[in-house]
Biopython code that builds the backbone (N, CA, C, O; Angstrom):
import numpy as np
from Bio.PDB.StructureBuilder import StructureBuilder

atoms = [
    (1, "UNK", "N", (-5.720, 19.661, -2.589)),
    (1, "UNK", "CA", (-4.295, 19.650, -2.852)),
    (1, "UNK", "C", (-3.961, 18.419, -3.691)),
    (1, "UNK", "O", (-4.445, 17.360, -3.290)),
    (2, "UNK", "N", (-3.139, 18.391, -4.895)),
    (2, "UNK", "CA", (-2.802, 17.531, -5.429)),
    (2, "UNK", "C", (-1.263, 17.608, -5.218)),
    (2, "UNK", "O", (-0.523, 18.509, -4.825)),
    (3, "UNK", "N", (-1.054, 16.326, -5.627)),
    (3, "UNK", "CA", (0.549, 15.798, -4.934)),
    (3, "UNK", "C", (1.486, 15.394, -6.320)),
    (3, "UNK", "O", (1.015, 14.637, -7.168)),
    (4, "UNK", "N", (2.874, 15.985, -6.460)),
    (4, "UNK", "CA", (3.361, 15.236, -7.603)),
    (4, "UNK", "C", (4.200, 13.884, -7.277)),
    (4, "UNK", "O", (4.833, 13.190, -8.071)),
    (5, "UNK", "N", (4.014, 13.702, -5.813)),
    (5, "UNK", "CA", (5.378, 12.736, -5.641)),
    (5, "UNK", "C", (5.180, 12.362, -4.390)),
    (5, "UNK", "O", (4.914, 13.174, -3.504)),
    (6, "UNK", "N", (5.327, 10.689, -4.133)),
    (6, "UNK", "CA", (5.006, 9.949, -2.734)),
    (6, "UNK", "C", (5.517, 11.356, -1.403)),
    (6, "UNK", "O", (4.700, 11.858, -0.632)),
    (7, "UNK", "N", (7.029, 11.732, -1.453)),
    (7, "UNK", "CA", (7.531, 12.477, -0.682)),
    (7, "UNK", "C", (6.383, 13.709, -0.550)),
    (7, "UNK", "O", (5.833, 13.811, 0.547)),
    (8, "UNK", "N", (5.988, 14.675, -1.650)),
    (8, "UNK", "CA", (4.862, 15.361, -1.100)),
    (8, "UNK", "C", (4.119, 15.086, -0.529)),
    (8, "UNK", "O", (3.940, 15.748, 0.493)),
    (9, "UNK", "N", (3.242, 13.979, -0.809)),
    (9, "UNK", "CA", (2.325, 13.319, 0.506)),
    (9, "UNK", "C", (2.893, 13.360, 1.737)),
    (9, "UNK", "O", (2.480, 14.145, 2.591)),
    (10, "UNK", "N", (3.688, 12.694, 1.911)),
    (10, "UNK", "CA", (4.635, 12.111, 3.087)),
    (10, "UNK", "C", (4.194, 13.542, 3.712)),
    (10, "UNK", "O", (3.210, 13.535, 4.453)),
    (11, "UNK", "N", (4.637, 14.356, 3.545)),
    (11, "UNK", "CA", (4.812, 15.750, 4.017)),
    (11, "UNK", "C", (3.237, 16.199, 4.420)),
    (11, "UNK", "O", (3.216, 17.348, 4.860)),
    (12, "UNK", "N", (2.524, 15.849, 4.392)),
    (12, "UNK", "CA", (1.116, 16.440, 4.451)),
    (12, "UNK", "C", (0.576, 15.512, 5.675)),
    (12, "UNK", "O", (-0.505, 15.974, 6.041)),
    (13, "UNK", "N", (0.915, 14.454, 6.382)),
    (13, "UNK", "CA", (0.768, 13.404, 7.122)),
    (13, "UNK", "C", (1.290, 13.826, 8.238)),
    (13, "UNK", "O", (2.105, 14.747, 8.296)),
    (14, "UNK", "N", (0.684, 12.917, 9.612)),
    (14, "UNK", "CA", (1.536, 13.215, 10.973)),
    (14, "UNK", "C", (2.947, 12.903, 11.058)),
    (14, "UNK", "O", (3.347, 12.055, 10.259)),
    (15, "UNK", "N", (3.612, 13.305, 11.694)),
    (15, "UNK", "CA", (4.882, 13.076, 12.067)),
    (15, "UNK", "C", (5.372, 11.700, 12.095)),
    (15, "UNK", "O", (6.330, 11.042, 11.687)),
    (16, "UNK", "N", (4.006, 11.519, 12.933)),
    (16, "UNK", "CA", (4.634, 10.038, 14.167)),
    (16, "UNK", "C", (3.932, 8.945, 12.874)),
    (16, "UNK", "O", (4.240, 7.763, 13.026)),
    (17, "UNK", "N", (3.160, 9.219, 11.822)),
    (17, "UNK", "CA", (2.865, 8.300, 10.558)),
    (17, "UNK", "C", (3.973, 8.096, 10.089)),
    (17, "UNK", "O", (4.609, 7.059, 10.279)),
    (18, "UNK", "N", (4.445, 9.287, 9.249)),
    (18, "UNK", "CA", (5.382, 9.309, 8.226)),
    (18, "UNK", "C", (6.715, 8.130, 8.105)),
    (18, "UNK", "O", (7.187, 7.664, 7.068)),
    (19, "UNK", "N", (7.105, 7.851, 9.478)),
    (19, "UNK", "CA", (7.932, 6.476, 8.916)),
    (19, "UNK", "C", (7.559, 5.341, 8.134)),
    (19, "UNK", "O", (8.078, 4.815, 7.149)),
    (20, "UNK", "N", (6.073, 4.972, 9.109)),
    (20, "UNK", "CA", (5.205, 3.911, 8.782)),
    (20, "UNK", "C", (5.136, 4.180, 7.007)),
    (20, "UNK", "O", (4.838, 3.154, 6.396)),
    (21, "UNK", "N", (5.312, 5.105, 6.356)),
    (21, "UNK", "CA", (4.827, 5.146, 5.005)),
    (21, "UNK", "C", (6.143, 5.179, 4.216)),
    (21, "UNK", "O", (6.352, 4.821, 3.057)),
    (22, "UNK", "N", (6.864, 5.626, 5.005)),
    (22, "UNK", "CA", (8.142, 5.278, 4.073)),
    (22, "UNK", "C", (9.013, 3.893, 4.254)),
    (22, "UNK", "O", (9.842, 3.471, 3.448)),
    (23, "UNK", "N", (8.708, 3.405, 5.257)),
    (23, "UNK", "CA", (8.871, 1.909, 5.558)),
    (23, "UNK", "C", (8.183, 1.095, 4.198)),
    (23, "UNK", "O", (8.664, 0.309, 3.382)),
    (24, "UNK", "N", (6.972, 1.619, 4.356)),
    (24, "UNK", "CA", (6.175, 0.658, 3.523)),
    (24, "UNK", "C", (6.684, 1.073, 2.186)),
    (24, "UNK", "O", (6.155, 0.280, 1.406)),
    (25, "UNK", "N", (7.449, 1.916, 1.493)),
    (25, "UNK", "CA", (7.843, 2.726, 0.548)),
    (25, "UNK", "C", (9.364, 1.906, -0.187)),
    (25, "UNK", "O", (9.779, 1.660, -1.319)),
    (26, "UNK", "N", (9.883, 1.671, 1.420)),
    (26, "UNK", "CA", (11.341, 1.553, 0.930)),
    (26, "UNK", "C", (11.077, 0.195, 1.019)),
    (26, "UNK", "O", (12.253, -0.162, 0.952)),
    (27, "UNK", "N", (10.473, -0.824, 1.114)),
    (27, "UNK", "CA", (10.359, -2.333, 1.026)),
    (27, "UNK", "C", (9.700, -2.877, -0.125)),
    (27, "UNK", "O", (9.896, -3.928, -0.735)),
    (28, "UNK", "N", (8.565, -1.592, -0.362)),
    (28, "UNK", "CA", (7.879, -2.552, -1.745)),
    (28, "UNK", "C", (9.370, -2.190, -3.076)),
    (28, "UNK", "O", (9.537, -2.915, -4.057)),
    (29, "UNK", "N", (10.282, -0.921, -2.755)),
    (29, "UNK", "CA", (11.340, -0.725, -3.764)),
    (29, "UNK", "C", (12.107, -1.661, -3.118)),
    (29, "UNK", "O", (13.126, -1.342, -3.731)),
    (30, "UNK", "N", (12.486, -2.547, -2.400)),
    (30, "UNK", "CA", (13.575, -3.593, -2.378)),
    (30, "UNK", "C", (12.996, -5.168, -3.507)),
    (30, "UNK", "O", (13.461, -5.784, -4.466)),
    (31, "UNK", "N", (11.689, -5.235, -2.599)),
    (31, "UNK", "CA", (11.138, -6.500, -3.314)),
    (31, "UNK", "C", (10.668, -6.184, -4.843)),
    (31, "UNK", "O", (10.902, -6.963, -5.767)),
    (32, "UNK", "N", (10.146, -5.250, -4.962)),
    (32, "UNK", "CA", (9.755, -5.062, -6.371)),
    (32, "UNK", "C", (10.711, -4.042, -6.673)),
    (32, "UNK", "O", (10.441, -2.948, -6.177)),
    (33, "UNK", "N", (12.214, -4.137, -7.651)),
    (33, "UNK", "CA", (12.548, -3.356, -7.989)),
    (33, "UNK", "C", (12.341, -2.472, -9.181)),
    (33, "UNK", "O", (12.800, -1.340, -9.331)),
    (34, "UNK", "N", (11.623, -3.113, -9.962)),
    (34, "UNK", "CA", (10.975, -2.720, -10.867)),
    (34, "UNK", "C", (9.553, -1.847, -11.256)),
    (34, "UNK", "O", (8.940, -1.456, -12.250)),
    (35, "UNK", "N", (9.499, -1.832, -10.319)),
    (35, "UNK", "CA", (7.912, -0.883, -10.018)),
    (35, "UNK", "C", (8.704, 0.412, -9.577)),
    (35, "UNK", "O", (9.621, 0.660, -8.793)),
    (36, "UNK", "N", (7.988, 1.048, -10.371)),
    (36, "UNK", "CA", (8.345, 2.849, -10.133)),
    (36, "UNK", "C", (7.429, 3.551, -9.308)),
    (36, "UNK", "O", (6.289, 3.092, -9.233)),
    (37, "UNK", "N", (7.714, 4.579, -8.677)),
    (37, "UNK", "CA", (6.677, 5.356, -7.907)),
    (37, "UNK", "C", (5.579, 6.196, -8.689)),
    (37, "UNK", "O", (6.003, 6.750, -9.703)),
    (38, "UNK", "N", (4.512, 6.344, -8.447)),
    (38, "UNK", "CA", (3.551, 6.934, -8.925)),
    (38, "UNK", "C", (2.462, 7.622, -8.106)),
    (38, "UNK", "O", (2.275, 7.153, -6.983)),
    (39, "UNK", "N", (1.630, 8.775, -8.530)),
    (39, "UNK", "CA", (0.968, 8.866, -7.777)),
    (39, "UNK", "C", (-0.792, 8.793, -8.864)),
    (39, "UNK", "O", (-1.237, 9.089, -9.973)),
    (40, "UNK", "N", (-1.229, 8.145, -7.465)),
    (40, "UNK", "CA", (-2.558, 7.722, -8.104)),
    (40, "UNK", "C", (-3.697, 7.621, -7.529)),
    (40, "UNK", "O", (-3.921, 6.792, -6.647)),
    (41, "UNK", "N", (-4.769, 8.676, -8.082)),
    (41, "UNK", "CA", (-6.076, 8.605, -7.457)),
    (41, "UNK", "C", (-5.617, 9.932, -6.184)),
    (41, "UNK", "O", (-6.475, 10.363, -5.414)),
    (42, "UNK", "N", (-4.398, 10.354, -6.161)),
    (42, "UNK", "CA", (-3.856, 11.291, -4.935)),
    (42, "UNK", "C", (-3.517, 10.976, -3.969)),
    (42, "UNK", "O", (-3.666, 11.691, -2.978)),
    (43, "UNK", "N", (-2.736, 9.365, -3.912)),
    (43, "UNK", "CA", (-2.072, 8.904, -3.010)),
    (43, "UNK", "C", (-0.870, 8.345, -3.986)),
    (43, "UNK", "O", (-0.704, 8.399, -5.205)),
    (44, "UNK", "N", (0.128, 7.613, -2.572)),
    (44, "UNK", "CA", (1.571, 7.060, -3.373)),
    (44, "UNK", "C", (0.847, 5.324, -3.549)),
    (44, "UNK", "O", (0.206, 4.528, -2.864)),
    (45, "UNK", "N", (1.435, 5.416, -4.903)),
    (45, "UNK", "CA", (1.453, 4.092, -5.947)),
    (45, "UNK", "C", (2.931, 3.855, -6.448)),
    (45, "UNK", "O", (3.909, 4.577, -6.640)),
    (46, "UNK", "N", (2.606, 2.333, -6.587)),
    (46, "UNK", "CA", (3.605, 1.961, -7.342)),
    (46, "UNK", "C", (2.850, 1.149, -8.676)),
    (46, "UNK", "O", (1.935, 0.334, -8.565)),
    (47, "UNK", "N", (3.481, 1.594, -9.940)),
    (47, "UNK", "CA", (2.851, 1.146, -10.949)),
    (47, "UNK", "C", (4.227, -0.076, -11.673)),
    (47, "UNK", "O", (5.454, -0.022, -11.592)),
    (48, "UNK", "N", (3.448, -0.920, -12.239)),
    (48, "UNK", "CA", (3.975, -1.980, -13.288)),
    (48, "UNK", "C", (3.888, -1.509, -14.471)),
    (48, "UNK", "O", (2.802, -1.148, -14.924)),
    (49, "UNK", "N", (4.924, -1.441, -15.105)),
    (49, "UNK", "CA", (4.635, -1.123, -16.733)),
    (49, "UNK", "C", (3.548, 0.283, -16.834)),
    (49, "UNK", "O", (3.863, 1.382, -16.380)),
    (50, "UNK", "N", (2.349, 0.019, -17.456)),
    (50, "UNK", "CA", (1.588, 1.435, -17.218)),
    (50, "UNK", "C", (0.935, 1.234, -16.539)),
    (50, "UNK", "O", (0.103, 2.117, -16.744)),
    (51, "UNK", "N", (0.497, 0.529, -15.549)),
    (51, "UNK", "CA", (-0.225, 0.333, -15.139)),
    (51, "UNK", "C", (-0.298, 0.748, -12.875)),
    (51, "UNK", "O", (0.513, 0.101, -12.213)),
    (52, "UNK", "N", (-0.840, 1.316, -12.430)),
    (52, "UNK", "CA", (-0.578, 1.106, -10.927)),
    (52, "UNK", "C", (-1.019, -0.064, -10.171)),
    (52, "UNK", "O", (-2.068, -0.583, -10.554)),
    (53, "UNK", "N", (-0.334, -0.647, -9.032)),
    (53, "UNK", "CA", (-1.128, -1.894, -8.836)),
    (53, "UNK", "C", (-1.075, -1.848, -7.026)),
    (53, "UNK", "O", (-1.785, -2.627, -6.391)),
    (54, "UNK", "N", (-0.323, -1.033, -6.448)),
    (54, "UNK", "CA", (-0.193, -0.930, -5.498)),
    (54, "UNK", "C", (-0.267, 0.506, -4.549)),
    (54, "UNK", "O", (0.783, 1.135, -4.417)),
    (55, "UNK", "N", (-1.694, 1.088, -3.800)),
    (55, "UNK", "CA", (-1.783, 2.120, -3.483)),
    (55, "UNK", "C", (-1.584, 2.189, -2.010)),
    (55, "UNK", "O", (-1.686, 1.052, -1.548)),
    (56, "UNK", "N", (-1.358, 3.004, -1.166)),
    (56, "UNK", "CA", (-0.984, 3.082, 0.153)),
    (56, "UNK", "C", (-1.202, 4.445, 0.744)),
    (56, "UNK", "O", (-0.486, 5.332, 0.280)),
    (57, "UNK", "N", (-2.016, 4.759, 1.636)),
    (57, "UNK", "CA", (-2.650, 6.130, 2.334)),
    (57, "UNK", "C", (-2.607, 5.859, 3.729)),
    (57, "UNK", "O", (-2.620, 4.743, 4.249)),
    (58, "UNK", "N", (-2.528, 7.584, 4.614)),
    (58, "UNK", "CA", (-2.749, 7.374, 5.625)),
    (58, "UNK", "C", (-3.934, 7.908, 5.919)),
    (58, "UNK", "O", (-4.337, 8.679, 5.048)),
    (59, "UNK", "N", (-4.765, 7.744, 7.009)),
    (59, "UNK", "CA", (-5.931, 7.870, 7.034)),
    (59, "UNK", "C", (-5.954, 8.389, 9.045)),
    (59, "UNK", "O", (-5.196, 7.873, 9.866)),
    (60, "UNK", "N", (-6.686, 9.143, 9.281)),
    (60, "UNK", "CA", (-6.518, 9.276, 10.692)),
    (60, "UNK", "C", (-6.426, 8.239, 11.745)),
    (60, "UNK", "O", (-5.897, 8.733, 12.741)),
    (61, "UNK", "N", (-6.672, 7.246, 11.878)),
    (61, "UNK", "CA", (-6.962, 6.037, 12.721)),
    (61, "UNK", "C", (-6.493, 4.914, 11.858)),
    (61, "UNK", "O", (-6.964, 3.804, 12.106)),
    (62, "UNK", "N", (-5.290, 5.081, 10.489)),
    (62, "UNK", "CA", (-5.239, 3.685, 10.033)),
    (62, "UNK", "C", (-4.422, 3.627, 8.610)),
    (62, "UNK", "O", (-4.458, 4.599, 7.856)),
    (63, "UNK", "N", (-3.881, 2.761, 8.366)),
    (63, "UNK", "CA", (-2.970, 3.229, 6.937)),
    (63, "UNK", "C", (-4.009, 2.181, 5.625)),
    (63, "UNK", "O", (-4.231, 0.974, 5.713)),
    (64, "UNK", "N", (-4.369, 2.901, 4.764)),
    (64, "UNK", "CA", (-5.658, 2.033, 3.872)),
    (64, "UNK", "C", (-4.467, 1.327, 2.673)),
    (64, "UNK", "O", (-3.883, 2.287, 2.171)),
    (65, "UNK", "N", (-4.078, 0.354, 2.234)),
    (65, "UNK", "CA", (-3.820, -0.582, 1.576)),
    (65, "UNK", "C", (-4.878, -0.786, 0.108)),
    (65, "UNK", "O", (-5.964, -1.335, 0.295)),
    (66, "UNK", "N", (-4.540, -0.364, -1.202)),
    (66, "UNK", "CA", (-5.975, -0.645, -1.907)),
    (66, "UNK", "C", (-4.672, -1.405, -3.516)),
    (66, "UNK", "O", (-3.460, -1.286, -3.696)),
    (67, "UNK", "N", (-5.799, -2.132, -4.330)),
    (67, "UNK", "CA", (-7.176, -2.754, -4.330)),
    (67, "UNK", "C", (-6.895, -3.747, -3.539)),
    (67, "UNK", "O", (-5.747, -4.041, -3.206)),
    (68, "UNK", "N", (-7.883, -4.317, -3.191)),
    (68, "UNK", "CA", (-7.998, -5.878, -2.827)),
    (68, "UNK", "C", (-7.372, -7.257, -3.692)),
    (68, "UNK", "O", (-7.391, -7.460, -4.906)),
    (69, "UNK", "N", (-6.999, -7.833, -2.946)),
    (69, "UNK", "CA", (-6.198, -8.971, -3.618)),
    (69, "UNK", "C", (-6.921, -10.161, -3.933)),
    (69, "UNK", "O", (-7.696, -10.666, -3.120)),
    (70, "UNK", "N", (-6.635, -10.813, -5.485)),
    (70, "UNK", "CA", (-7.991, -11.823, -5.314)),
    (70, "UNK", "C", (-7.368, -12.873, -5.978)),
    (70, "UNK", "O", (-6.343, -12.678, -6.631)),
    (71, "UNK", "N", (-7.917, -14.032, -5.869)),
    (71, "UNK", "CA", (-7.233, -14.978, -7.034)),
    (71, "UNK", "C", (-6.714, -16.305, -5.700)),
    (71, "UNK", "O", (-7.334, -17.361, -5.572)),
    (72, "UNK", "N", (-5.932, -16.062, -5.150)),
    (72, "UNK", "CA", (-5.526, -16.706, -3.685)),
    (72, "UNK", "C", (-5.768, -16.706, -2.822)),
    (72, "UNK", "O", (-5.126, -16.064, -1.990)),
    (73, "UNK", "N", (-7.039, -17.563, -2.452)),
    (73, "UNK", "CA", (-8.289, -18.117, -1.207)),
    (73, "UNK", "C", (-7.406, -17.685, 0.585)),
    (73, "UNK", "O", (-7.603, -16.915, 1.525)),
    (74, "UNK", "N", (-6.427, -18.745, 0.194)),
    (74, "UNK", "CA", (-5.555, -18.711, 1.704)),
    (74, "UNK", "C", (-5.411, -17.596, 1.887)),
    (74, "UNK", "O", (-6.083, -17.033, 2.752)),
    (75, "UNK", "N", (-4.351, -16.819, 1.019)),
    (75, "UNK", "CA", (-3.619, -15.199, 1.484)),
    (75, "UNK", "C", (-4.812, -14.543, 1.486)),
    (75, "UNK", "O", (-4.624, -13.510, 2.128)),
    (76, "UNK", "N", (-6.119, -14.602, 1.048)),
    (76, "UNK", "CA", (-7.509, -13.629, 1.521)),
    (76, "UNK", "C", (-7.868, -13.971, 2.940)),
    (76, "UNK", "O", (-8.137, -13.276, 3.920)),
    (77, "UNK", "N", (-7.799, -15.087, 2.762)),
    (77, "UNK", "CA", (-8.596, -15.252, 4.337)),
    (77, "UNK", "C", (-7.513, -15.169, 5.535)),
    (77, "UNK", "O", (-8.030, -15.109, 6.650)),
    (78, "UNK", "N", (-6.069, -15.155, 5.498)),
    (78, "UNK", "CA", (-4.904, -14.390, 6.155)),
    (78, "UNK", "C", (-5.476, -12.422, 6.066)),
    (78, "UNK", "O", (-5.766, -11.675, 7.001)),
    (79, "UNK", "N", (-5.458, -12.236, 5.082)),
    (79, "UNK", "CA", (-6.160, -10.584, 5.144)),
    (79, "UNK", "C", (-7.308, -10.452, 5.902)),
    (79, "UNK", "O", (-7.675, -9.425, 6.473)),
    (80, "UNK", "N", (-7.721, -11.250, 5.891)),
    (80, "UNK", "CA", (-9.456, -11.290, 6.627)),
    (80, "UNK", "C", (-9.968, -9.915, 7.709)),
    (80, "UNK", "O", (-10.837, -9.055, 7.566)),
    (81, "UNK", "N", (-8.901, -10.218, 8.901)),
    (81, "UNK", "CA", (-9.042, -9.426, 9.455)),
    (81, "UNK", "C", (-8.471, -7.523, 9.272)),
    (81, "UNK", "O", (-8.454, -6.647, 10.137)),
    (82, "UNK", "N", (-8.200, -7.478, 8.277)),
    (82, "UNK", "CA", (-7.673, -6.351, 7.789)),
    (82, "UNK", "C", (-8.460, -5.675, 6.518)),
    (82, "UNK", "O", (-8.154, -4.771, 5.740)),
    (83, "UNK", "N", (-9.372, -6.343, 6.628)),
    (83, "UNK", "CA", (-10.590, -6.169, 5.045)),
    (83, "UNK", "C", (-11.500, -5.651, 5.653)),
    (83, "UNK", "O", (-12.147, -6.031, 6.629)),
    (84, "UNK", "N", (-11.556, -4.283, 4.723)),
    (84, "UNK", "CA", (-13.014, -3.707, 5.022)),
    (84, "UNK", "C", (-14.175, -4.037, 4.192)),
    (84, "UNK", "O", (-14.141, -5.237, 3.919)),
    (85, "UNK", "N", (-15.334, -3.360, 3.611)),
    (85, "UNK", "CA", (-16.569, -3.680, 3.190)),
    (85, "UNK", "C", (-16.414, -4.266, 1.780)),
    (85, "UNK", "O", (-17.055, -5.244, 1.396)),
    (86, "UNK", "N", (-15.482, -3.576, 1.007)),
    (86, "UNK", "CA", (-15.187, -3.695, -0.648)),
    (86, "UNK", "C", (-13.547, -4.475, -0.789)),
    (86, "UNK", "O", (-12.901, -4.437, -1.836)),
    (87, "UNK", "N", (-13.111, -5.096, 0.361)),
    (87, "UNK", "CA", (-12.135, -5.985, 0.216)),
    (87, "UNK", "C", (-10.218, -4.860, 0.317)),
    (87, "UNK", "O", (-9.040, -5.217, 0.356)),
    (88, "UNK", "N", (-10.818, -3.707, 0.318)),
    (88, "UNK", "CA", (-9.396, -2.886, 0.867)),
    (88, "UNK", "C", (-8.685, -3.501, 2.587)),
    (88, "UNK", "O", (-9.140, -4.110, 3.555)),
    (89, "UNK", "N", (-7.765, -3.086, 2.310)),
    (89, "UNK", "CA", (-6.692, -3.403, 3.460)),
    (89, "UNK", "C", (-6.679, -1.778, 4.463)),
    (89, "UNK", "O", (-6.252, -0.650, 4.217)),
    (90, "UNK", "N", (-7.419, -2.442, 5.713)),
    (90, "UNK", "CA", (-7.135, -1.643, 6.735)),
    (90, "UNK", "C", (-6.553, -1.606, 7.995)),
    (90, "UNK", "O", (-7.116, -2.121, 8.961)),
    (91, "UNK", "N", (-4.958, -0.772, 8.118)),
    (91, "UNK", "CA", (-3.891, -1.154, 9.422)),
    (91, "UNK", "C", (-4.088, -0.269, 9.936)),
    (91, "UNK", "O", (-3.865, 0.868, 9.521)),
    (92, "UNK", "N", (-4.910, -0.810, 11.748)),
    (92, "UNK", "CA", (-4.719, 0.469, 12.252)),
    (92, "UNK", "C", (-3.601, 1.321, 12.725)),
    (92, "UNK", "O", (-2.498, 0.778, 12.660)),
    (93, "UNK", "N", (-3.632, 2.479, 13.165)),
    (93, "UNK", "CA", (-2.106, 3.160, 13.811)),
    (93, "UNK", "C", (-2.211, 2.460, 15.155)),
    (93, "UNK", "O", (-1.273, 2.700, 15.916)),
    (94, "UNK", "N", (-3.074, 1.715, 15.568)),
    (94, "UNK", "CA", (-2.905, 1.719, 17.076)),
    (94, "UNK", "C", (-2.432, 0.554, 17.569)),
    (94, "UNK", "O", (-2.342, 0.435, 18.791)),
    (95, "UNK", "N", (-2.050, -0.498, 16.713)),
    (95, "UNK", "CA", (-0.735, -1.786, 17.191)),
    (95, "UNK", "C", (-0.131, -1.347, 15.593)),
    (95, "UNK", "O", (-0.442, -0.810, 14.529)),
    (96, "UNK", "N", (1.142, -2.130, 16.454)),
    (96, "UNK", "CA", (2.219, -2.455, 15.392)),
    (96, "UNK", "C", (2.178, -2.887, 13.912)),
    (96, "UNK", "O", (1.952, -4.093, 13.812)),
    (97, "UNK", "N", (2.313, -2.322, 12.870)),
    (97, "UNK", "CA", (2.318, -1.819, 11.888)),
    (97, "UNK", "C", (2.888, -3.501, 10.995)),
    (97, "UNK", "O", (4.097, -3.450, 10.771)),
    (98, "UNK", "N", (2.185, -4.943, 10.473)),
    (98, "UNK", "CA", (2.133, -5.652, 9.849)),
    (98, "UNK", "C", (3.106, -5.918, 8.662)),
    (98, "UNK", "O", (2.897, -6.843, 7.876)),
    (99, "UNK", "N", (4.434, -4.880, 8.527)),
    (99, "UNK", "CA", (4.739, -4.704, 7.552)),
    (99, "UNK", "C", (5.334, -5.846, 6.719)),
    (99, "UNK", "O", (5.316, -5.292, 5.620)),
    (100, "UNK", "N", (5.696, -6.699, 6.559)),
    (100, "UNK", "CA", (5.854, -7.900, 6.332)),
    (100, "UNK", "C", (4.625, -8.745, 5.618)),
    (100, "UNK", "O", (4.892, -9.516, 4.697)),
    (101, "UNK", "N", (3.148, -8.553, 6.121)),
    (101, "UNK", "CA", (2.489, -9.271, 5.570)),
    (101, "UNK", "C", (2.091, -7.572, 4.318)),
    (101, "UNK", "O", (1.380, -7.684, 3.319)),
    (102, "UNK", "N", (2.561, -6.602, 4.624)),
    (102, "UNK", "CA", (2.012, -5.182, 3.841)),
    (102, "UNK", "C", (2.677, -5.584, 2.421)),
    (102, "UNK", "O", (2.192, -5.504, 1.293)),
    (103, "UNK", "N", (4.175, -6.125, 2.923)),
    (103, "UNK", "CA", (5.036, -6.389, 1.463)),
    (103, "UNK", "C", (4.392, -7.859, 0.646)),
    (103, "UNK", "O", (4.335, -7.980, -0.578)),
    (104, "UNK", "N", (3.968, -8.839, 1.591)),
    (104, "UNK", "CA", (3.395, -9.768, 0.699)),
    (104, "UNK", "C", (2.371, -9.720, 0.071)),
    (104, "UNK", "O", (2.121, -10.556, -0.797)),
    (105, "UNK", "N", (1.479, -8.636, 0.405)),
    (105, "UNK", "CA", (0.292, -7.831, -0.193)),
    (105, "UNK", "C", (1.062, -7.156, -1.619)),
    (105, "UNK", "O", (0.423, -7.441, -2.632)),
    (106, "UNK", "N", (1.741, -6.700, -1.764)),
    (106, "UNK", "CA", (2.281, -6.019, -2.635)),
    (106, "UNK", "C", (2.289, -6.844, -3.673)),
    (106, "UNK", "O", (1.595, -6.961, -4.682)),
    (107, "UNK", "N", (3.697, -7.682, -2.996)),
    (107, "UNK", "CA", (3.826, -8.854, -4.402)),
    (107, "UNK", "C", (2.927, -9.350, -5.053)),
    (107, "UNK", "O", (2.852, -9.294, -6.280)),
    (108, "UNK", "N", (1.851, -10.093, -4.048)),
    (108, "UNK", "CA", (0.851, -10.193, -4.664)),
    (108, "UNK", "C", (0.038, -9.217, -5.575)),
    (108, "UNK", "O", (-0.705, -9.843, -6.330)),
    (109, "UNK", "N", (-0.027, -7.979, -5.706)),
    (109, "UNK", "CA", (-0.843, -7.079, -6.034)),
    (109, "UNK", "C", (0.420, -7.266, -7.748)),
    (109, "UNK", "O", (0.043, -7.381, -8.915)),
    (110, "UNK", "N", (1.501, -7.236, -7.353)),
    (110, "UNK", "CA", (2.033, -7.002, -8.363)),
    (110, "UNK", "C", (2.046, -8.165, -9.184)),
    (110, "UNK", "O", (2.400, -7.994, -10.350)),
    (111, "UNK", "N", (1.825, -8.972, -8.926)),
    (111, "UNK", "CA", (1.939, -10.340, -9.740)),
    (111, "UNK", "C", (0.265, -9.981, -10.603)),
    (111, "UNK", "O", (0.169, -9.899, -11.828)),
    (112, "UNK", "N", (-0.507, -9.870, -9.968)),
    (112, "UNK", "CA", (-1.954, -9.770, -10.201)),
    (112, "UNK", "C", (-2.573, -9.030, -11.050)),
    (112, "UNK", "O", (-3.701, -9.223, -11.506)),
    (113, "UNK", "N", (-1.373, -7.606, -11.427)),
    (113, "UNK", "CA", (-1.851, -6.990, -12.103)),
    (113, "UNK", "C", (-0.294, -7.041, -13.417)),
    (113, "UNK", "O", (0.094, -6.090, -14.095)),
    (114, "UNK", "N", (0.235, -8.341, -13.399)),
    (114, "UNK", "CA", (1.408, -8.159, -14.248)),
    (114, "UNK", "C", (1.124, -8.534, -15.501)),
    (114, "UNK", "O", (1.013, -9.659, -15.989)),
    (115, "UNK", "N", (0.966, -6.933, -16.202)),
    (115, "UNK", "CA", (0.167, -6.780, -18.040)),
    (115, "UNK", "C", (1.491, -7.010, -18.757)),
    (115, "UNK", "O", (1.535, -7.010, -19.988)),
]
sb = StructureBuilder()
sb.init_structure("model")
sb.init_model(0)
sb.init_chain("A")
sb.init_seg("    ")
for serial, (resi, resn, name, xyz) in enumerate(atoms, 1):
    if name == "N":
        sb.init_residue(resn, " ", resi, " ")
    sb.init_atom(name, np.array(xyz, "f"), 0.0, 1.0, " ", f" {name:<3s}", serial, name[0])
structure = sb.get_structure()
């Protein structure tokens, strides 16, 4: 199944997810107002200019956060525990949902990839 639009996804996800993704949806559009929605790779993105810099999926046991953020030692090793093998961001569903450090991930992502 391919998706034209974050909301189609949304729709293909559990119930009890689906806030968690539009939370994370409606905050990266407060802080970054300038980043448009996109979809990319077959999840919801938000892209800079042409570019996407910020991807977000749900996953059965966990919401995946991608690419990895690099450049700033401290805010990596704050991710630490949320990094899997290749440096992606992994939240599980099973505590409370980080969203706050999800949006400073963003910014960062967006600064990082600002062409």
């Amino acid at each position: 199944m391919r998706f034209a639009s974050h909301e189609d996804y949304f729709l293909t996800v559990l119930p009890a997810v689906r806030p968690l993704l539009e939370s994370i949806q409606q905050r990266v559009e407060l802080l970054l107002p300038e980043a448009t929605r996109c979809i990319s790779y077959n999840m919801p993105a938000f892209r800079n200019k042409k570019r996407a810099f910020f991807y977000f999926a749900a996953f059965k046991h966990h919401i995946g956060v991608y690419p990895p953020v690099s450049g700033n030692a401290e805010f990596i090793y704050k991710l630490t525990p949320y990094m899997g093998p290749k440096g992606n961001l992994s939240f599980s569903l099973n505590v409370p949902l980080p969203i706050d450090l999800i949006c400073q991930v963003s910014i960062a992502l967006y600064q990082q990839y600002d062409i």
